[in-house]
mmCIF file as Biopython writes it, N, C-alpha, C and O atoms, coordinates in Angstrom:
data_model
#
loop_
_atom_site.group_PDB
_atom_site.id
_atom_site.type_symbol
_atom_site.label_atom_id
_atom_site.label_alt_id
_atom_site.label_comp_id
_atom_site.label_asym_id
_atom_site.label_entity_id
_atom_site.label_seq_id
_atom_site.pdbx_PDB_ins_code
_atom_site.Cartn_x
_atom_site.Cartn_y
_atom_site.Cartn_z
_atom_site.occupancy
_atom_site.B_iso_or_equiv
_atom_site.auth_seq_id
_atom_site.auth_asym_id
_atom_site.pdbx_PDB_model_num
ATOM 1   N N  . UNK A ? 1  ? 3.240   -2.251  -7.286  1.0 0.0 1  A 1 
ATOM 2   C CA . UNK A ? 1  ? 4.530   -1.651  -7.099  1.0 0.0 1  A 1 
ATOM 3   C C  . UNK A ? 1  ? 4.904   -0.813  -8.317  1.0 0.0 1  A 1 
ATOM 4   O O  . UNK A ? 1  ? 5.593   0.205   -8.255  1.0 0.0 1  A 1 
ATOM 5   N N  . UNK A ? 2  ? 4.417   -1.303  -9.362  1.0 0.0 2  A 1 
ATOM 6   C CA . UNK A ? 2  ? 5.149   -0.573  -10.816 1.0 0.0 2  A 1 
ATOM 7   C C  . UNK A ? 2  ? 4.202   0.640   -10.798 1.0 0.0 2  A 1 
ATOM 8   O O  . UNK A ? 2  ? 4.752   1.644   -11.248 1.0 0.0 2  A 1 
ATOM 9   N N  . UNK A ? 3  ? 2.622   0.870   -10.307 1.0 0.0 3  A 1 
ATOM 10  C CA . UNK A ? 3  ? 2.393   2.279   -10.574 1.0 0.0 3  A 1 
ATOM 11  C C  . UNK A ? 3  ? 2.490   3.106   -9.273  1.0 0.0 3  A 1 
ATOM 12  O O  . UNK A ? 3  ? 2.417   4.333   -9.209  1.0 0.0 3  A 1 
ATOM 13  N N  . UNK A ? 4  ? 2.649   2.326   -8.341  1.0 0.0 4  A 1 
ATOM 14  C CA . UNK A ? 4  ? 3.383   3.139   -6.912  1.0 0.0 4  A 1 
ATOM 15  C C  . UNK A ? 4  ? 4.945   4.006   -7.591  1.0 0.0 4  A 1 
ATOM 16  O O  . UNK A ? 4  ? 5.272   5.181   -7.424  1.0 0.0 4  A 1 
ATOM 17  N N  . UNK A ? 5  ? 5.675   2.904   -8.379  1.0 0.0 5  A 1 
ATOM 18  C CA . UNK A ? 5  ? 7.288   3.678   -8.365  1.0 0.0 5  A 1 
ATOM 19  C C  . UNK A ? 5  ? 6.688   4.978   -10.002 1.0 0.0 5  A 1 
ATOM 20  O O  . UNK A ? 5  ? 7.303   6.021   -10.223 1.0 0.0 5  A 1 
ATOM 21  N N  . UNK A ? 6  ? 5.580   4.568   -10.778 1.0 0.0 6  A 1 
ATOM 22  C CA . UNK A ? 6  ? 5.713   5.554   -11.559 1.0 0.0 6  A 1 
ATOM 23  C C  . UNK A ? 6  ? 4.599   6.681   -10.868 1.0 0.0 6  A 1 
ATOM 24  O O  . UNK A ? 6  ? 4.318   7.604   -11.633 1.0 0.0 6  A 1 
ATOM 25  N N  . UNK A ? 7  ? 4.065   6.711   -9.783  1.0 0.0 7  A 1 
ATOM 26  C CA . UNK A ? 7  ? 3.724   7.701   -9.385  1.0 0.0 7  A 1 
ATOM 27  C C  . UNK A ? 7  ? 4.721   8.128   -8.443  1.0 0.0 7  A 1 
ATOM 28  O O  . UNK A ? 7  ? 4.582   9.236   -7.926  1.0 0.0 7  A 1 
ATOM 29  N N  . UNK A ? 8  ? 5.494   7.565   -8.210  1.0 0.0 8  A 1 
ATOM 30  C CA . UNK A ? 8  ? 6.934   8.435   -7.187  1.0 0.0 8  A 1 
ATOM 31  C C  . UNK A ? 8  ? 7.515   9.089   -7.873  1.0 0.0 8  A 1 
ATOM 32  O O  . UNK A ? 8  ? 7.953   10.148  -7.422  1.0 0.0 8  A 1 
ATOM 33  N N  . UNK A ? 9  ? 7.768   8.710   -9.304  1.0 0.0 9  A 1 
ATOM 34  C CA . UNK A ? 9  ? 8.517   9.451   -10.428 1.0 0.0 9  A 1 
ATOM 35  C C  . UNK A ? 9  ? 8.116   10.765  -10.459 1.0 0.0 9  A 1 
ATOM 36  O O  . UNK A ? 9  ? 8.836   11.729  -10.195 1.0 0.0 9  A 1 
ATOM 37  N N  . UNK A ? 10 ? 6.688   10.800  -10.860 1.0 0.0 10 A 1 
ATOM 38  C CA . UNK A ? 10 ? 6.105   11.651  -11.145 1.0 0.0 10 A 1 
ATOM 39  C C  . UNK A ? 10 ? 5.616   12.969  -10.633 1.0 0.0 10 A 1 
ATOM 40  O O  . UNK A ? 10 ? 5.663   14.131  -11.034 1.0 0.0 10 A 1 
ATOM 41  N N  . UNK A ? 11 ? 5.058   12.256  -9.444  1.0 0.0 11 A 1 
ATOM 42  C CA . UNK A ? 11 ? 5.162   13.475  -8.230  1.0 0.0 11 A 1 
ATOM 43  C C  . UNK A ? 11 ? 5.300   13.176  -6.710  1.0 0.0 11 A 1 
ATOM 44  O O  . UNK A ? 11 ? 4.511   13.443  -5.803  1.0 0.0 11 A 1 
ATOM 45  N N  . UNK A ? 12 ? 6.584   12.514  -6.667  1.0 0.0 12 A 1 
ATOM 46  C CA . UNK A ? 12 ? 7.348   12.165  -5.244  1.0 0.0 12 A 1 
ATOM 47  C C  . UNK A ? 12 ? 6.438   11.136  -4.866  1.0 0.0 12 A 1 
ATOM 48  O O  . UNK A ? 12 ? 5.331   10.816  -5.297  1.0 0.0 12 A 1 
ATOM 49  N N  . UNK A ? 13 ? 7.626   10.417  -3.386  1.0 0.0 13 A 1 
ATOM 50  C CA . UNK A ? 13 ? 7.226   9.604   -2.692  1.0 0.0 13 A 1 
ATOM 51  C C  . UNK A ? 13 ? 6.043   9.715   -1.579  1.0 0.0 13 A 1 
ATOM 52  O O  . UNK A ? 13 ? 5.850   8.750   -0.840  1.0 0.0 13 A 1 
ATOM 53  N N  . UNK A ? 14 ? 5.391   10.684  -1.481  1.0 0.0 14 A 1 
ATOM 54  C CA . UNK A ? 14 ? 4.379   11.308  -0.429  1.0 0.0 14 A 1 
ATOM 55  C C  . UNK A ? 14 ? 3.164   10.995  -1.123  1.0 0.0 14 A 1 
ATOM 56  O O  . UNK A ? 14 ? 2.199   11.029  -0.360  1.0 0.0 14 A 1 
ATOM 57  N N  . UNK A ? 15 ? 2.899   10.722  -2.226  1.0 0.0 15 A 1 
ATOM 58  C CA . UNK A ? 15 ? 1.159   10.133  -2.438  1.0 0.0 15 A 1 
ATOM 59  C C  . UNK A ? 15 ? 1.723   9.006   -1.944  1.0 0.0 15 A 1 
ATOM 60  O O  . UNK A ? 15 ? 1.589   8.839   -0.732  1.0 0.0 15 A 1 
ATOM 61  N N  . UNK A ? 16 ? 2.525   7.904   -2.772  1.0 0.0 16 A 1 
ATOM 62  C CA . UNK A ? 16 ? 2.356   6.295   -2.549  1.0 0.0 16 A 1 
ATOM 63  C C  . UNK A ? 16 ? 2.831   5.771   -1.027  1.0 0.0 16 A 1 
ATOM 64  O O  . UNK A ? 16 ? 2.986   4.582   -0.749  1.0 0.0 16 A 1 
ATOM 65  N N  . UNK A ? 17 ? 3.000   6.717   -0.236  1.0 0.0 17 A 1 
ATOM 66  C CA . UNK A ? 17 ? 3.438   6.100   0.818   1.0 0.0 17 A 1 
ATOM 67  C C  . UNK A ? 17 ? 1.837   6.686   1.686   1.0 0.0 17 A 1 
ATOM 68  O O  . UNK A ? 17 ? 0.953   5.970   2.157   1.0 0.0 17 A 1 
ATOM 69  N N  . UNK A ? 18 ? 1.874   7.447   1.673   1.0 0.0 18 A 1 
ATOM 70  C CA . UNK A ? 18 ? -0.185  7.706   2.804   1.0 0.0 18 A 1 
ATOM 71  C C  . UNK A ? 18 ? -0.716  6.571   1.858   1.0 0.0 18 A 1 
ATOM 72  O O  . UNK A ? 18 ? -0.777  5.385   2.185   1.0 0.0 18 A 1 
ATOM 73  N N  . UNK A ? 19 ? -1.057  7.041   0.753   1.0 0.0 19 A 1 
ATOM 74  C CA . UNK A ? 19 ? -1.633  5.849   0.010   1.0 0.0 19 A 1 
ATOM 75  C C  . UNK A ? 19 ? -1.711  4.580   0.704   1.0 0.0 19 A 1 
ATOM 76  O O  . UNK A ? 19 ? -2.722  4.111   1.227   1.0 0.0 19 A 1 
ATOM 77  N N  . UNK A ? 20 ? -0.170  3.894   0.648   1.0 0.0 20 A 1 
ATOM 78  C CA . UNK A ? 20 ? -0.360  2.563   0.933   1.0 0.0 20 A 1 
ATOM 79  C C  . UNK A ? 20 ? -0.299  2.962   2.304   1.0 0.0 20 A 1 
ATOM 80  O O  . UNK A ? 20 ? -1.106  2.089   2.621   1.0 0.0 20 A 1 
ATOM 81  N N  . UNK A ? 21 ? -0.050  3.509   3.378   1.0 0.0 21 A 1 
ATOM 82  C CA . UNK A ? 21 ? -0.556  3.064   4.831   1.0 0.0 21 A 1 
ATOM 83  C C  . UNK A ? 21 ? -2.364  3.498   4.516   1.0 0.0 21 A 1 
ATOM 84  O O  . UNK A ? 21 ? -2.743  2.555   5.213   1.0 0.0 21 A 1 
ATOM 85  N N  . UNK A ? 22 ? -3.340  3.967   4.173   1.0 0.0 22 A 1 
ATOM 86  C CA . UNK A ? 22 ? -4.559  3.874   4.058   1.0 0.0 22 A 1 
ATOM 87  C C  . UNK A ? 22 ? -5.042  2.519   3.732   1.0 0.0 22 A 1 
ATOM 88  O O  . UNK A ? 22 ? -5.943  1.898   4.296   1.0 0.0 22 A 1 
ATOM 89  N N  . UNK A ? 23 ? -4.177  2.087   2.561   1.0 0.0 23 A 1 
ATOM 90  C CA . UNK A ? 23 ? -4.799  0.918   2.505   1.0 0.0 23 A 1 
ATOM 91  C C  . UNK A ? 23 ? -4.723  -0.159  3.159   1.0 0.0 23 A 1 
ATOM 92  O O  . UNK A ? 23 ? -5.633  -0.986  3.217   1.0 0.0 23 A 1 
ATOM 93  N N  . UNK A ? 24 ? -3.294  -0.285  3.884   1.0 0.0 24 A 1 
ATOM 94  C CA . UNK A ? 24 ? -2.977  -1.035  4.452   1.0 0.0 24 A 1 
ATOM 95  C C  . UNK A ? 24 ? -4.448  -1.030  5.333   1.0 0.0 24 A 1 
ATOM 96  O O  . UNK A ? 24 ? -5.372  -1.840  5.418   1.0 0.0 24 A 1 
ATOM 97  N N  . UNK A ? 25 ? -4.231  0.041   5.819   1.0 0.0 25 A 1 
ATOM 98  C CA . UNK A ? 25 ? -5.351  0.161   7.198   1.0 0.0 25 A 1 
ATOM 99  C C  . UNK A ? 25 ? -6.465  -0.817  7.191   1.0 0.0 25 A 1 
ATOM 100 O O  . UNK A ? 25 ? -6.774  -1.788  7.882   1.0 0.0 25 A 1 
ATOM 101 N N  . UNK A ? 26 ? -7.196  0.093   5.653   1.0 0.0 26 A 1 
ATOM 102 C CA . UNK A ? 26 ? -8.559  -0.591  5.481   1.0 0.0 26 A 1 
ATOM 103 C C  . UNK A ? 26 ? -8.642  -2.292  4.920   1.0 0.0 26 A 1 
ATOM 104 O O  . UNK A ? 26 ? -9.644  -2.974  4.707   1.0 0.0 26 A 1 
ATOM 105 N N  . UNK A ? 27 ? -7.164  -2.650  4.783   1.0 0.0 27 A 1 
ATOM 106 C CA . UNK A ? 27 ? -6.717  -3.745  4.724   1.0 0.0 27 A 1 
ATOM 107 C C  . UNK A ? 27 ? -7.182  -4.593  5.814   1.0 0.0 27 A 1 
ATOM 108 O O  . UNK A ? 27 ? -8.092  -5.421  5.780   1.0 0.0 27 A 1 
ATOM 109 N N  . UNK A ? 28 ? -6.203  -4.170  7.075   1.0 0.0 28 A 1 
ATOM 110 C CA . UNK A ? 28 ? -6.839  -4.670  8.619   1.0 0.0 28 A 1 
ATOM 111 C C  . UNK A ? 28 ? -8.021  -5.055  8.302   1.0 0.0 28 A 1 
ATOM 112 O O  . UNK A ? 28 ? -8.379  -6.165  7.908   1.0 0.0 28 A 1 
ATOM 113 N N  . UNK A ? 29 ? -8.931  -3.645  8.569   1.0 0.0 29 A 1 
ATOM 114 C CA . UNK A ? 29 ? -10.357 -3.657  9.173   1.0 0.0 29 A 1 
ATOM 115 C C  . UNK A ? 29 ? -11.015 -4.559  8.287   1.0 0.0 29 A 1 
ATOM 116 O O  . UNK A ? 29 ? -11.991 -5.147  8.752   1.0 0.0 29 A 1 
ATOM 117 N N  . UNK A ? 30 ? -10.604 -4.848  6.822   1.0 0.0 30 A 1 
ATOM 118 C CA . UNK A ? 30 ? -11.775 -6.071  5.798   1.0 0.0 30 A 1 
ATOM 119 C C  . UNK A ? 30 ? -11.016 -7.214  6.450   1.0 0.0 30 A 1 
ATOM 120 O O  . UNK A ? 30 ? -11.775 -8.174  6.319   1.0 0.0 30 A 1 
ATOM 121 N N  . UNK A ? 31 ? -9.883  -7.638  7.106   1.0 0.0 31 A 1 
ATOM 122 C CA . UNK A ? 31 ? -9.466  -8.796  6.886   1.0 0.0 31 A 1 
ATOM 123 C C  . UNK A ? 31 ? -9.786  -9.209  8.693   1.0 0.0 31 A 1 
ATOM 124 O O  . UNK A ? 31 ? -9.772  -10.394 9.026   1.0 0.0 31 A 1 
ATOM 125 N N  . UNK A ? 32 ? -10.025 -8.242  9.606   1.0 0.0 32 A 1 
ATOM 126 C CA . UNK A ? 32 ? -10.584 -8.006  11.186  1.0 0.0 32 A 1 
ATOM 127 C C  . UNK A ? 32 ? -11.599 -8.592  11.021  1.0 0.0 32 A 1 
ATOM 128 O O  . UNK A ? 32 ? -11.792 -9.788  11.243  1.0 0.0 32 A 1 
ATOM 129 N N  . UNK A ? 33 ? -12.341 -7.818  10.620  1.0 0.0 33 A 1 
ATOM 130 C CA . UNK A ? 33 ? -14.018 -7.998  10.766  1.0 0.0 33 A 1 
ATOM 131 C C  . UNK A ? 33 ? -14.370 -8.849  9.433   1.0 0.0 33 A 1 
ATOM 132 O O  . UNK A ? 33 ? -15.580 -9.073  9.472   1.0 0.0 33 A 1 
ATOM 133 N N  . UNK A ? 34 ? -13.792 -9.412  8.268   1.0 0.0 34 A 1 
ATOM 134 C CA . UNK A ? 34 ? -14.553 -10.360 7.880   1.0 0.0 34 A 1 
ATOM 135 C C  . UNK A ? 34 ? -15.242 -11.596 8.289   1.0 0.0 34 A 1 
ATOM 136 O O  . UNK A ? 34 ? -14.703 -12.452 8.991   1.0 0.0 34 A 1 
ATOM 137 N N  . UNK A ? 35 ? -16.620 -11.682 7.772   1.0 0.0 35 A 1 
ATOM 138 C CA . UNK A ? 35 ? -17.445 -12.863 8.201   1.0 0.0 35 A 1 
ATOM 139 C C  . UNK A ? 35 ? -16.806 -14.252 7.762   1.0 0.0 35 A 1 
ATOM 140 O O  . UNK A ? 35 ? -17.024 -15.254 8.444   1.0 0.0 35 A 1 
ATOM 141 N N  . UNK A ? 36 ? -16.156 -14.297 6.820   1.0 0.0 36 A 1 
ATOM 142 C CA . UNK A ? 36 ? -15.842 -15.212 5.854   1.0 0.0 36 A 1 
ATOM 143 C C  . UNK A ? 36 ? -14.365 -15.518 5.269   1.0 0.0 36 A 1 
ATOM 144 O O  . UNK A ? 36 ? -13.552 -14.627 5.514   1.0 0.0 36 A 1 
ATOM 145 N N  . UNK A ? 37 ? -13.875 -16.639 4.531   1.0 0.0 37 A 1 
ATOM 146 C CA . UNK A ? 37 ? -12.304 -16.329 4.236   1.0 0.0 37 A 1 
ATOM 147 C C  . UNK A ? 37 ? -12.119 -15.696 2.638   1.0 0.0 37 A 1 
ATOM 148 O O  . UNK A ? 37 ? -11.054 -15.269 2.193   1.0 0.0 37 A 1 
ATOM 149 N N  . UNK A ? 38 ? -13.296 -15.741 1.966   1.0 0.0 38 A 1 
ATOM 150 C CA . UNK A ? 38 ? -13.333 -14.661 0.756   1.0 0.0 38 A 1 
ATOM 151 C C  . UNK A ? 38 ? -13.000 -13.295 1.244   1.0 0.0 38 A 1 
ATOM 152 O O  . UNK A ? 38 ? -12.004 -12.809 0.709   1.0 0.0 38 A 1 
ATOM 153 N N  . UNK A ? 39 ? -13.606 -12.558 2.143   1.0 0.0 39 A 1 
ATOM 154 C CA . UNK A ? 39 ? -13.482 -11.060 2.667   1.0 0.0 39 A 1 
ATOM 155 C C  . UNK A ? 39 ? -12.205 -11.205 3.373   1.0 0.0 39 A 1 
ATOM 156 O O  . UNK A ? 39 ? -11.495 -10.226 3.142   1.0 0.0 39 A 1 
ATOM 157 N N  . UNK A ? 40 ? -11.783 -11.851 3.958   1.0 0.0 40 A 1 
ATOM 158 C CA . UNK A ? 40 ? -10.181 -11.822 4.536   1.0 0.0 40 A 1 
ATOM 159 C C  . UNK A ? 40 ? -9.309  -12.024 3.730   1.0 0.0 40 A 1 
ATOM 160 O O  . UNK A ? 40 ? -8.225  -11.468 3.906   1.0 0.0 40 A 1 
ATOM 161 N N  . UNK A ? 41 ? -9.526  -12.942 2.515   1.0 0.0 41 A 1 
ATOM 162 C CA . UNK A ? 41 ? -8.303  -13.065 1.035   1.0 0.0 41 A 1 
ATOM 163 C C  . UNK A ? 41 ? -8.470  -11.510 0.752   1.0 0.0 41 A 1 
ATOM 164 O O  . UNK A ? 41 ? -7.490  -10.789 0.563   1.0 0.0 41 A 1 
ATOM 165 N N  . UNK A ? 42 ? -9.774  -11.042 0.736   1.0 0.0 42 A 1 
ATOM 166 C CA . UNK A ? 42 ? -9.896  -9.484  -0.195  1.0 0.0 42 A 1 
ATOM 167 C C  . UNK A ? 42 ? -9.132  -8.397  0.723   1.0 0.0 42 A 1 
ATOM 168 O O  . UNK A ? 42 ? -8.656  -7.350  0.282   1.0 0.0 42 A 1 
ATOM 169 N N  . UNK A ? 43 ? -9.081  -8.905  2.365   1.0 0.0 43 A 1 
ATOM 170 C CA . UNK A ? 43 ? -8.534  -7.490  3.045   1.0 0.0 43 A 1 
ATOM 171 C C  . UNK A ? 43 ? -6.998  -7.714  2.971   1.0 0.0 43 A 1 
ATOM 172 O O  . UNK A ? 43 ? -6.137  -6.838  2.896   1.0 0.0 43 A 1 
ATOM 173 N N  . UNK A ? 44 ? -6.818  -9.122  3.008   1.0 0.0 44 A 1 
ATOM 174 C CA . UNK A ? 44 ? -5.025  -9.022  2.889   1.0 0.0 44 A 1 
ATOM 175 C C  . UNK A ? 44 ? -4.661  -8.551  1.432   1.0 0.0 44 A 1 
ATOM 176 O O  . UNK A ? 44 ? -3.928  -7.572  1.290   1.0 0.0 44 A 1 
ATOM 177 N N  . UNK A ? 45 ? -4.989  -8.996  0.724   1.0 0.0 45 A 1 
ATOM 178 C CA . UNK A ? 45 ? -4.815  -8.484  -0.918  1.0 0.0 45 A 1 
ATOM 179 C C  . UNK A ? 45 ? -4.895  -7.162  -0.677  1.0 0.0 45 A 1 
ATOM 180 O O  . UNK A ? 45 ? -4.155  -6.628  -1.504  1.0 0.0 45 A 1 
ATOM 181 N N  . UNK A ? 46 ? -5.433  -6.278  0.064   1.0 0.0 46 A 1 
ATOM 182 C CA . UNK A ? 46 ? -5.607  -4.433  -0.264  1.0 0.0 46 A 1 
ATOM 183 C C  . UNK A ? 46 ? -4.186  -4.379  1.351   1.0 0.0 46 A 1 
ATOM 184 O O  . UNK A ? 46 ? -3.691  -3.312  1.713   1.0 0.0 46 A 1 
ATOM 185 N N  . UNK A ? 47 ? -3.868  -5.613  1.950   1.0 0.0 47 A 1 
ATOM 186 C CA . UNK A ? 47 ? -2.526  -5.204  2.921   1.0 0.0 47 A 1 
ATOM 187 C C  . UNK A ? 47 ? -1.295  -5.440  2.107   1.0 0.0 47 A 1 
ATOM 188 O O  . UNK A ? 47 ? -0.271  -4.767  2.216   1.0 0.0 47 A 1 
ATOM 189 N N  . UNK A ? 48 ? -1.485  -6.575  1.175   1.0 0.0 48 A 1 
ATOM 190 C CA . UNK A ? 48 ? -0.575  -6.222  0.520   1.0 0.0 48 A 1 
ATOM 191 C C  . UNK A ? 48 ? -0.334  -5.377  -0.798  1.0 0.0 48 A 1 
ATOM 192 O O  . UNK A ? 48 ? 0.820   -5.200  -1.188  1.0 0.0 48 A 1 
ATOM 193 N N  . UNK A ? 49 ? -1.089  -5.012  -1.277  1.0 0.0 49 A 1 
ATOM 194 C CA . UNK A ? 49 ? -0.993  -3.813  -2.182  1.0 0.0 49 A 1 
ATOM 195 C C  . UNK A ? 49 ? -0.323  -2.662  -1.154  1.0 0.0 49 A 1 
ATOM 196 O O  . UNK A ? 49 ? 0.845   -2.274  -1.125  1.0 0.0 49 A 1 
ATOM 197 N N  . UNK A ? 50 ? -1.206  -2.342  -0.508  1.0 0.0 50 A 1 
ATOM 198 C CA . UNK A ? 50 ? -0.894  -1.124  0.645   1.0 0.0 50 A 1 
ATOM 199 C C  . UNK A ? 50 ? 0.693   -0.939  0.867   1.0 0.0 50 A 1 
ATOM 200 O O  . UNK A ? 50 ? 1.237   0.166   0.837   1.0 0.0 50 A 1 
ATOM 201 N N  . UNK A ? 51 ? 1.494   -2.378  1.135   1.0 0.0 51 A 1 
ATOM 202 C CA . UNK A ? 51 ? 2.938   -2.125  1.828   1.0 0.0 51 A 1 
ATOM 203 C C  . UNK A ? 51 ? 3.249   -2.462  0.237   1.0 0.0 51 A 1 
ATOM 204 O O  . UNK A ? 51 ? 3.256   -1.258  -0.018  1.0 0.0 51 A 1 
ATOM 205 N N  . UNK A ? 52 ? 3.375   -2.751  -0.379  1.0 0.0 52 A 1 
ATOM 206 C CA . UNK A ? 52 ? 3.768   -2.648  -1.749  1.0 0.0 52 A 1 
ATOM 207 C C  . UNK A ? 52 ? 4.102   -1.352  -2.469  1.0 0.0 52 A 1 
ATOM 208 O O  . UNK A ? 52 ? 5.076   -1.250  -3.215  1.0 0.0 52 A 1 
ATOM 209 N N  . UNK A ? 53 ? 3.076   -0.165  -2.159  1.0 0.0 53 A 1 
ATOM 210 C CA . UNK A ? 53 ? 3.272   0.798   -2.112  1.0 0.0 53 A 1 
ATOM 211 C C  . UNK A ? 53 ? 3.971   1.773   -1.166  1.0 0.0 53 A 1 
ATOM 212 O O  . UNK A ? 53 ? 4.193   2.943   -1.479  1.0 0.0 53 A 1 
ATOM 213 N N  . UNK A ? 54 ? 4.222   1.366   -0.285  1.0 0.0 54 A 1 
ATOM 214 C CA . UNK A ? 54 ? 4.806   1.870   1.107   1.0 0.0 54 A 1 
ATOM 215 C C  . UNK A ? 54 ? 6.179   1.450   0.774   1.0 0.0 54 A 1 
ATOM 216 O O  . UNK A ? 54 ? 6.847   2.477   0.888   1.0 0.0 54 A 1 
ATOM 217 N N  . UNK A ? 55 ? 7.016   0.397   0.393   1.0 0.0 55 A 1 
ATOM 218 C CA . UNK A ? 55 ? 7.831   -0.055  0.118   1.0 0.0 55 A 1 
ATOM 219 C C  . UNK A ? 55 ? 8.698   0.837   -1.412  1.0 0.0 55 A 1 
ATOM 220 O O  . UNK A ? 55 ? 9.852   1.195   -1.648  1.0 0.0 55 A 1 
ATOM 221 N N  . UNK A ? 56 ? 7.587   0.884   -2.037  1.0 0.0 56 A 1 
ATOM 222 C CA . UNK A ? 56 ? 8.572   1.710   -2.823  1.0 0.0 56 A 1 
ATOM 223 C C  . UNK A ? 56 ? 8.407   2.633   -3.083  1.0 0.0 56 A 1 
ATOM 224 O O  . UNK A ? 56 ? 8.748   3.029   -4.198  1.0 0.0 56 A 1 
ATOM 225 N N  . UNK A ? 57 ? 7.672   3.611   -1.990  1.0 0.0 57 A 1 
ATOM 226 C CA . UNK A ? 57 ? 8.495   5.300   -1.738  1.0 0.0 57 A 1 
ATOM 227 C C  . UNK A ? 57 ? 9.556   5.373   -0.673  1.0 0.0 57 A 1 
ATOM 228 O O  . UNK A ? 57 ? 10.405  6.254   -0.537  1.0 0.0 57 A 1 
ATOM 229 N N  . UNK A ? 58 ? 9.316   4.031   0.241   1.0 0.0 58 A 1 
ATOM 230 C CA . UNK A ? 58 ? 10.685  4.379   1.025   1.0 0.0 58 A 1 
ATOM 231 C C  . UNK A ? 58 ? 11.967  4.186   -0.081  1.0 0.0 58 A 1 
ATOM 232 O O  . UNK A ? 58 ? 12.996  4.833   0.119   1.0 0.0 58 A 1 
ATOM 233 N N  . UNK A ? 59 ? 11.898  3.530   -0.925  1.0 0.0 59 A 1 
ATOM 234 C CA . UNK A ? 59 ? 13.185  3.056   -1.612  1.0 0.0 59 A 1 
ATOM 235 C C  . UNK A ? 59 ? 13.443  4.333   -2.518  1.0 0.0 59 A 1 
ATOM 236 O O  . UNK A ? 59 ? 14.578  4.762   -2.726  1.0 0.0 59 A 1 
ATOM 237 N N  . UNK A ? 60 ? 11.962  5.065   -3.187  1.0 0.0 60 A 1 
ATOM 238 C CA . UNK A ? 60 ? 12.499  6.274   -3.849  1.0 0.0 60 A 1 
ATOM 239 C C  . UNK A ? 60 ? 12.988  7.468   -2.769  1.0 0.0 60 A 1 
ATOM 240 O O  . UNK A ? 60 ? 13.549  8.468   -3.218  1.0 0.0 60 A 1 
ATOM 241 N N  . UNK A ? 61 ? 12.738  7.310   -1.247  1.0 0.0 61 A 1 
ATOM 242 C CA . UNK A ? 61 ? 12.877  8.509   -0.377  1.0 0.0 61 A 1 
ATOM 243 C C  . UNK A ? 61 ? 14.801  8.080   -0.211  1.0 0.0 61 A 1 
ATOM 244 O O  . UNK A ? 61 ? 15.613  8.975   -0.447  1.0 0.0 61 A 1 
ATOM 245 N N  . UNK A ? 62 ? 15.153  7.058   0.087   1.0 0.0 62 A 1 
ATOM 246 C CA . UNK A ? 62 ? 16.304  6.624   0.184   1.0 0.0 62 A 1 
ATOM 247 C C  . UNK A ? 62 ? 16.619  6.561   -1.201  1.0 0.0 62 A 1 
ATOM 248 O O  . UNK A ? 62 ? 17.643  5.883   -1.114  1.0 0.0 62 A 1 
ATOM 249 N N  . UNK A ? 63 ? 16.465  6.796   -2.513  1.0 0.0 63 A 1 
ATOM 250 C CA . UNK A ? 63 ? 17.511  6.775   -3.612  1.0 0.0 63 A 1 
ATOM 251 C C  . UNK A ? 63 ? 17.722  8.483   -3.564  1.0 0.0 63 A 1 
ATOM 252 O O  . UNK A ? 63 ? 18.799  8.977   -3.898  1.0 0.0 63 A 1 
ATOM 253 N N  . UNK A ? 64 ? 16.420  9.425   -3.051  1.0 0.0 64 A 1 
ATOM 254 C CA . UNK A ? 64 ? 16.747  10.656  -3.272  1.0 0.0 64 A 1 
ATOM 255 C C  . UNK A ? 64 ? 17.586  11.018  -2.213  1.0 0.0 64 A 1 
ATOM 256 O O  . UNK A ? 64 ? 18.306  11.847  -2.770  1.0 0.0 64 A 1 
ATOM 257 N N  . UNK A ? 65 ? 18.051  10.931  -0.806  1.0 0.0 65 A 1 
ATOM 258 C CA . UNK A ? 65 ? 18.748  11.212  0.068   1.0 0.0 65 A 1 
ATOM 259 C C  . UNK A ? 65 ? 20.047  10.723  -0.058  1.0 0.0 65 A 1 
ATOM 260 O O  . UNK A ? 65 ? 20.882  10.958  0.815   1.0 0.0 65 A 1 
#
């Protein structure tokens, strides 16, 4: 979250928000298709990074509006 909001600073909320829905994504698909519950800890960990980042460009898109 802290280099999601200092890359919102820096150059808007539009990297960290694709950003985190990408990761979210590829979040799914490691935590879908893992064989194992190591590869599913690793795909939720990149789902929650993902909305972590998603979360705070909506909050910088709503402090700028």
């Amino acid at each position: 979250m802290v280099l999601a909001g200092l890359w919102s600073d820096a150059e808007g909320p539009r990297g960290p928000i694709l950003a985190g829905i990408i990761a979210f994504a590829i979040g799914s698909l490691i935590a879908g298709l893992g064989p194992n519950l190591a590869v599913f800890v690793i795909g939720r960990a990149l789902q929650g990074i993902g909305t972590g980042a998603v979360i705070v460009g909506v909050y910088v898109l709503i402090a700028r509006a």
